[in-house]
N, C-alpha and C positions, 0 to 999 in steps of 0.2 A: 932319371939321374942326370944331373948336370954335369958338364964339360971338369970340375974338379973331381966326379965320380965321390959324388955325394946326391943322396937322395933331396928331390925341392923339397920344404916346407910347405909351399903355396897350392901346392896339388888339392883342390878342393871336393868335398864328397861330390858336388853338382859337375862338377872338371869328370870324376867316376862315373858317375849314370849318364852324361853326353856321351864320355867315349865306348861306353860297354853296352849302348843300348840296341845294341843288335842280339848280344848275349842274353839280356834282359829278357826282350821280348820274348826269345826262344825259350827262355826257360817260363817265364806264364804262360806262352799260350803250352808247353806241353801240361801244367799244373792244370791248366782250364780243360784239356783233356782226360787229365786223368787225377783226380782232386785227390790231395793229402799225397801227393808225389814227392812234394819237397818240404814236408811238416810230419813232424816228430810225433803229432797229437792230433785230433778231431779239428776243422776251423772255427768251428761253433762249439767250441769246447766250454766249462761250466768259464765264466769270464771274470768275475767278481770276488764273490762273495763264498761263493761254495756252499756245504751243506753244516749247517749250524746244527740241525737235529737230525733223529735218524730217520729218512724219508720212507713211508709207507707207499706214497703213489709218485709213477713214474711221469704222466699226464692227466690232465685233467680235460674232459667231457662237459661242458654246457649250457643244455638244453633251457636256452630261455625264451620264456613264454611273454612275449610283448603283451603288453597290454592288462595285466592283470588276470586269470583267471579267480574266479569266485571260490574260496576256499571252503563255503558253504556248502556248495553244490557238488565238491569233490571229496573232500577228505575229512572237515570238521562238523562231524555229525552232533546235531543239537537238536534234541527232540524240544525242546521248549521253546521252539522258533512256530514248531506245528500251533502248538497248545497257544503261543500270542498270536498266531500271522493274523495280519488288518487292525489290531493291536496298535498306540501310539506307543514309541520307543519310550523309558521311562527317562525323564532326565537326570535322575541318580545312575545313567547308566551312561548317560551321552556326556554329560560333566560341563556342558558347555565345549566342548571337542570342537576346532578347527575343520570348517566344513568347505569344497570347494565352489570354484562361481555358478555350478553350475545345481545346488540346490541351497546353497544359503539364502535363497528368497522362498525356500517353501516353508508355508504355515503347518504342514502335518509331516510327521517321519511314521508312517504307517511299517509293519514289521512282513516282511516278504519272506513266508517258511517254502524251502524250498519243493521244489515236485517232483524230487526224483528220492526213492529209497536206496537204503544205505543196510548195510549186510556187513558182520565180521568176516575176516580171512585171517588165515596162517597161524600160526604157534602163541602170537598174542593176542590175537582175536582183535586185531585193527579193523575200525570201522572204513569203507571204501563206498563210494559210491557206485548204481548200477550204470553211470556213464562213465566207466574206467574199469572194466571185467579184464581185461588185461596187465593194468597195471595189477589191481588185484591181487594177479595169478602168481605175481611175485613178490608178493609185500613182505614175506621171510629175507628176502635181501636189502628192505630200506630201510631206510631210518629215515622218519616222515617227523618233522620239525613243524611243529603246530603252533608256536612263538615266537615266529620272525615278528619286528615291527622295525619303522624307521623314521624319520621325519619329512620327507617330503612327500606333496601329497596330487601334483602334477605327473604327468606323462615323463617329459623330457628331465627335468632335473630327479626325480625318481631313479630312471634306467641309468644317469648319470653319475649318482650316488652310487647304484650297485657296481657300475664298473671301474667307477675310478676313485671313490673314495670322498668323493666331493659333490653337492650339487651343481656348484661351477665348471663350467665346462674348461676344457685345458688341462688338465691333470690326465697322466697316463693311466691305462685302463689295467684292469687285471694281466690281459694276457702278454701285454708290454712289460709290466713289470716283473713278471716269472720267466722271459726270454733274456729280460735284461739279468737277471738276480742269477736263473739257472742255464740258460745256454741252450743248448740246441743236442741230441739224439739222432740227428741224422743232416748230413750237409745237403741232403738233395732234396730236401723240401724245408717251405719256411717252416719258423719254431712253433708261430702262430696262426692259424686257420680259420678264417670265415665262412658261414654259410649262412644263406639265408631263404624264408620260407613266409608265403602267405595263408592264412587259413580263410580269409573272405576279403571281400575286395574295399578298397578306401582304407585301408588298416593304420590306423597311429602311424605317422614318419618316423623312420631311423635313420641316424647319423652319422655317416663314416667316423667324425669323433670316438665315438663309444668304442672303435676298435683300434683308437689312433694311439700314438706313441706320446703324445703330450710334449713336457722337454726332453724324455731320455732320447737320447740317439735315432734316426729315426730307423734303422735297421729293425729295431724295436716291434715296428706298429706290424696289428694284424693285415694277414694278407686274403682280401676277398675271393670267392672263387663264385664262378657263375654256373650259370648252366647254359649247354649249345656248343656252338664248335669251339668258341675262345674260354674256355676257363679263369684264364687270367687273361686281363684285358694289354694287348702289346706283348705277348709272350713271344705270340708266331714268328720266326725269319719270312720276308718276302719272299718272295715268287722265285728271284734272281738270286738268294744268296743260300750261300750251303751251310753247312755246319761249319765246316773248316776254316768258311770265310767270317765266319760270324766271332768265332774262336780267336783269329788274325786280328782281327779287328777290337776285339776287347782285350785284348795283349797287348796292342800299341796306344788304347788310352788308360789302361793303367798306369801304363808310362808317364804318361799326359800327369794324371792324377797324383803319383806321387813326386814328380815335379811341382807340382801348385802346394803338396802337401811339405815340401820343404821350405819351397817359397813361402807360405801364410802360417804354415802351421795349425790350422781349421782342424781337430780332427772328424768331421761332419766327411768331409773329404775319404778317410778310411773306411765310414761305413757307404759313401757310392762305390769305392770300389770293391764291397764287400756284396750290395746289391744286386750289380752289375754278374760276378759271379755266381752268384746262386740263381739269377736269373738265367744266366746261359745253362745249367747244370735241371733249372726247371723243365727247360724243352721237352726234357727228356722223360724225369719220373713224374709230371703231370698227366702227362696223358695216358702215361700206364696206370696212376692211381686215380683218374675220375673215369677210368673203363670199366663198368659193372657190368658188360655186357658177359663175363665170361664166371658170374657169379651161379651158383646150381639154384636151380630152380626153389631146392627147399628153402635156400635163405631167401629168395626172393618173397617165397611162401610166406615165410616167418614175420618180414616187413609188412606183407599185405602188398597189394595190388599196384599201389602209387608207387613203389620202391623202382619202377622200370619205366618212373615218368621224372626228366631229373628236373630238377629247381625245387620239386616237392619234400615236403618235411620227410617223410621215408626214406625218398631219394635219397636226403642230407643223413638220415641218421646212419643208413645202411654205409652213405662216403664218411660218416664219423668214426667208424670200427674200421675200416680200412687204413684213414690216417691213425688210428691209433696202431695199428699192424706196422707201422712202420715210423712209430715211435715220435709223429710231433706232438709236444709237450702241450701245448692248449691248442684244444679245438673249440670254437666256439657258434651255438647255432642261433638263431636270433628264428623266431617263428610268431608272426604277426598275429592279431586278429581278436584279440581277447577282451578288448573295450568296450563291456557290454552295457551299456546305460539304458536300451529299453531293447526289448524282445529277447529276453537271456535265456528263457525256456528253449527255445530254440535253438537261436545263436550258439547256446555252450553245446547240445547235442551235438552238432556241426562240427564243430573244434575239438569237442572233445572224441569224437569218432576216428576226425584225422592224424590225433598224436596219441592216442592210448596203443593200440597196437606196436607202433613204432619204437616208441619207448619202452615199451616190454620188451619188444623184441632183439632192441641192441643193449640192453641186459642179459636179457639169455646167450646172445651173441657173443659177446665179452664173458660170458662166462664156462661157455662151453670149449673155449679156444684162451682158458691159462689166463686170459689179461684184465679182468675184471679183481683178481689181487691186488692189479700195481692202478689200476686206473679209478680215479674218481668223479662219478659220475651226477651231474647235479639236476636239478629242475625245477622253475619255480618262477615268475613274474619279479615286477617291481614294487607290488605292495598287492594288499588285497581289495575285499568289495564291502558295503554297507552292509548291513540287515536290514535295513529299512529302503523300501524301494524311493525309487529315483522319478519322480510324477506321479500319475493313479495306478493304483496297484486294482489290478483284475484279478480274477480266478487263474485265467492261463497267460495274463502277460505280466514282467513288472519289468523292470532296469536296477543296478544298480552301481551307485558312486564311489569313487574311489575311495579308501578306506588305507590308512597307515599304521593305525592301531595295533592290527593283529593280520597274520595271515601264514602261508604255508608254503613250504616248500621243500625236496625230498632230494636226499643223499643214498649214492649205493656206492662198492667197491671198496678201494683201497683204505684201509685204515677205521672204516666205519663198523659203528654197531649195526648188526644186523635184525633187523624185524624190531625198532625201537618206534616207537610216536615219544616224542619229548617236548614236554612245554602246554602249557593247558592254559583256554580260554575262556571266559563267563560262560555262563548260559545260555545268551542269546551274542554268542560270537562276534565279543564290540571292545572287550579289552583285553589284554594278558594278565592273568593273575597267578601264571606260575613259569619258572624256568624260561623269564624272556631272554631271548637272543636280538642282539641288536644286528645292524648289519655292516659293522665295524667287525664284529665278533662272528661272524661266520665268515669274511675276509680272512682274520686273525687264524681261523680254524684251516680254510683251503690251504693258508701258506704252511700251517705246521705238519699238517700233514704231506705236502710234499719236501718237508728237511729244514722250512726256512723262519725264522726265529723274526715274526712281523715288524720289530722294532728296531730291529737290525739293517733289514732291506731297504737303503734308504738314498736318494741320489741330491747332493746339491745343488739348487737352483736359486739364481738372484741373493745368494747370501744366504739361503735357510735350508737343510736340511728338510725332504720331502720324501713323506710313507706313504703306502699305498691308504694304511690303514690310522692315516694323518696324524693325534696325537690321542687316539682312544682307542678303544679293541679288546678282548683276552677272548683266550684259547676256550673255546666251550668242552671240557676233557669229561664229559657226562656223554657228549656222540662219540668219542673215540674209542676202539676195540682194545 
C-alpha cells in the first residue's frame, strides 16, 4: 500500500515469489516429505485425456522376447514341415518374399521340420510344444495369436516398430505413451518400468530408445532398473547428506525452477521439477520393492531357482508381480537371446528352459493374488523365423532367418479370451491365411483394453498430430472377452 493508502498496481507475480520465498521453500520441502500435503488429487493423476472406454486392465505386463523366438518350435505345430523337411520350399509358397542379407545369396531354401514334439493341452486342445511344459500347464488362461505379421524384417527397426509405432527411431515408445495418455497409480514409483535380461551371451543390442519418451514430455520415458546395490543409477544420497538435507535442497531448486519457468516459460522445466520429486520419493520405495529377499520360499519355488539371482529373467518376472502390487501401469521386460541363425536345436532348449517356468509362474502369480483381472499380460518377439533353414541343414543342426510373414505371440489377463489360439497359418508355416493381425492392430488392441480409444491418444509435434498407432490400426474384438 502506498503512502495514499491505495494498493501498487506494479507489484509483480516474480516482486511475490522473491519476497515469499522463504514461505515457499517451507511449504515444498514439507510437500517433499509428505507427498499430496497440499493437493486436492494424486500428482500423477490421469493428466490428458482420461478414459474414452471402459478399461479392463489396470497395467500392462511385457514379457519381450528379443530376438525372435521360432514360432515353429513353440507354438505352431505343422506336421507337414516333418513330411517336407530337406525339402526345397515351394516357390508358390515363398512368392518371391523379401529375404534378408543374410540368405538372399542362397541357391537352395531346404525346409527345416522341427525336433521337438508337440502335445494338446487345456479345454481346447492347443497344441504346445515339449520345450514349454509350463507354459502349457496354463494355456486355459491364454490367448496365443498365431497371425501376428509386420513389415520389417531386421533386428533394430523390427523392435522399433513394436514399441513405438514406427520403424524410425524417435517416436515415443508404448509405455511413454500410456504414462503420457493414463497417468500414474502410485506417486512413489515411476508409471513406467524397465527390466532387463540375457538368455546367452553376445545377444542382439538394445537401445535405451525403445523405452525412451520420443517428443512427449520427457517425464514420460521408461525408467531402467538394474540389478546390485544401485537399482537406479544416481538414486543414492552421498555419504554426507541426509534425507532432510536432500529434501532442503530440492525445495530451494524448485525455487530455482519455477523462476526460470516464469522467465522462459519452457514447460520441459515442470516436468524437471516433477522428476526431481519423484526421485527424492524413490529413495525410499525402491529399495523396499527390489527386496525379494523377504519373499516365501514357495513363490521362490514357483519362479524356479534363478528368481534369487537378480538381473535374471525370473528375477525380473518375480520384480514384475511386485511392481504390479503396487500399481505401475507398464512394466516392461526386454529378455535377450533369441537370434537363432545356426544351432537352434540347442540354442532354443537353452532359452526356452530359462523363460517357460517364469512365465508360467507370474501367471499363476497374478492370478492367485486377484490381479491377473485387471492386468495384461503379453509375450512374444519382434517377428518370427523361416521354415527353411539358414545354410546346410543337418539331421541335428540347422539355423534359421528372420521371417515377418507370420509369427506368434500370447496374451493373458485383463480383458482377454481365455484358452483361444486365433489366426492360422499354411501348412508349412510361411504365410497368414487367416485372422491376420497386424502390429498396428494388437497396439490398437493393448490401448482399448486399457480405456483408451487408439485414435484419440495423440500428441502435437512439428505441426502434425502423432499416434502411437500412426495412421492405421483397429481393435482386433475376436481376442477380447
Amino acid at each position: 500500500m502506498n503512502e495514499c493508502g491505495q494498493y501498487s498496481s506494479q507489484y509483480s507475480r516474480r516482486d511475490f515469489l522473491s519476497e515469499t520465498s522463504l514461505g515457499l521453500g517451507s511449504a515444498a520441502l514439507a510437500s517433499l516429505m509428505t507427498p499430496g500435503l497440499l493437493s486436492a488429487k494424486p500428482q500423477n493423476s490421469i493428466p490428458l485425456y482420461g478414459l474414452q472406454l471402459p478399461p479392463k486392465a489396470k497395467r500392462v505386463i511385457y514379457l519381450f522376447q528379443s530376438g525372435a523366438p521360432s514360432q515353429m518350435e513353440l507354438f505352431d505345430y505343422k506336421p507337414a514341415l516333418q513330411k517336407m523337411n530337406g525339402k526345397e520350399l515351394p516357390e508358390s509358397i515363398r512368392k518371391g518374399q523379401r529375404l534378408t542379407g543374410m540368405t538372399v545369396g542362397q541357391k537352395s531354401f531346404p525346409i527345416a521340420a522341427p525336433q521337438f514334439t508337440f502335445s494338446q493341452y487345456g479345454d481346447s486342445g492347443a497344441w504346445m510344444s515339449e520345450l514349454i511344459p509350463h507354459m502349457a500347464s496354463i494355456v486355459n488362461d491364454l490367448c496365443i495369436v498365431k497371425s501376428m505379421h509386420t513389415e520389417a524384417i531386421n533386428h533394430d527397426p523390427a523392435i522399433t516398430f513394436f514399441q513405438t509405432g514406427s520403424q524410425q527411431p524417435g517416436r515415443p515408445c508404448i509405455g511413454s505413451w500410456i504414462s503420457y495418455g493414463l497417468g500414474s497409480d502410485n506417486d512413489n514409483l515411476p508409471t513406467f518400468c524397465v527390466l532387463l535380461s540375457e538368455g546367452r551371451a553376445r545377444p542382439q543390442p538394445l537401445y535405451s530408445r525403445l523405452w525412451g519418451n520420443g517428443f512427449l514430455p520427457s517425464k514420460h520415458q521408461g525408467v531402467q532398473f538394474r540389478s546390485g546395490a544401485d537399482p537406479v543409477l544416481y538414486l543414492n544420497n552421498p555419504a554426507s547428506v541426509t534425507k532432510e538435507d536432500r529434501a532442503r535442497q530440492l525445495a530451494y531448486l524448485e525455487q530455482l525452477h519455477r523462476m526460470e519457468l516464469e522467465r522462459m516459460g519452457d514447460p520441459e522445466i515442470n516436468t524437471n521439477i516433477a522428476k526431481y520429486e519423484m526421485a527424492f520419493r524413490m529413495q525410499t520405495s525402491i529399495p523396499e520393492t527390489m527386496d525379494i529377499s523377504k519373499e516365501p520360499e514357495y513363490i521362490n519355488d514357483m519362479y524356479g531357482p534363478d528368481s534369487k539371482i537378480p538381473g535374471t529373467y525370473a528375477a525380473n518376472c518375480l520384480l514384475a508381480r511386485r511392481l504390479a502390487e503396487r500399481n505401475v501401469k507398464f512394466i516392461q521386460l526386454y529378455h535377450q537371446g533369441w537370434d537363432h541363425h545356426g544351432s537352434l536345436p540347442k540354442q532354443i532348449r537353452t532359452l526356452s528352459k530359462g523363460v517357460d517356468q517364469p512365465s508360467a509362474a507370474l501367471i499363476k502369480d497374478l492370478k492367485q493374488r486377484g490381479l491377473l483381472d485387471d492386468t495384461l499380460v503379453i509375450w512374444g518377439g519382434e517377428f518370427g523365423r523361416t521354415n527353411y533353414s539358414q545354410g546346410k541343414l543337418t539331421r541335428d543342426n540347422y539355423g534359421r532367418d528372420h521371417h515377418p510373414r507370420c509369427f506368434t505371440v500370447w496374451m493373458a489377463g485383463a480383458g482377454i479370451k481365455k484358452g483361444l489360439s486365433y489366426g492360422q497359418t499354411d501348412e508349412l508355416c510361411y504365410n497368414v491365411i487367416q485372422d491376420p493381425v497386424h502390429v498396428h492392430d494388437f497396439q490398437a488392441t493393448m490401448l482399448h483394453l486399457l480405456g483408451v480409444d487408439h485414435e484419440q491418444l495423440t500428441f502435437k509435434h512439428q505441426g502434425r498430430r502423432y499416434r502411437l498407432t500412426d495412421v492405421h490400426g483397429k481393435v482386433i474384438k475376436d481376442l477380447l472377452a
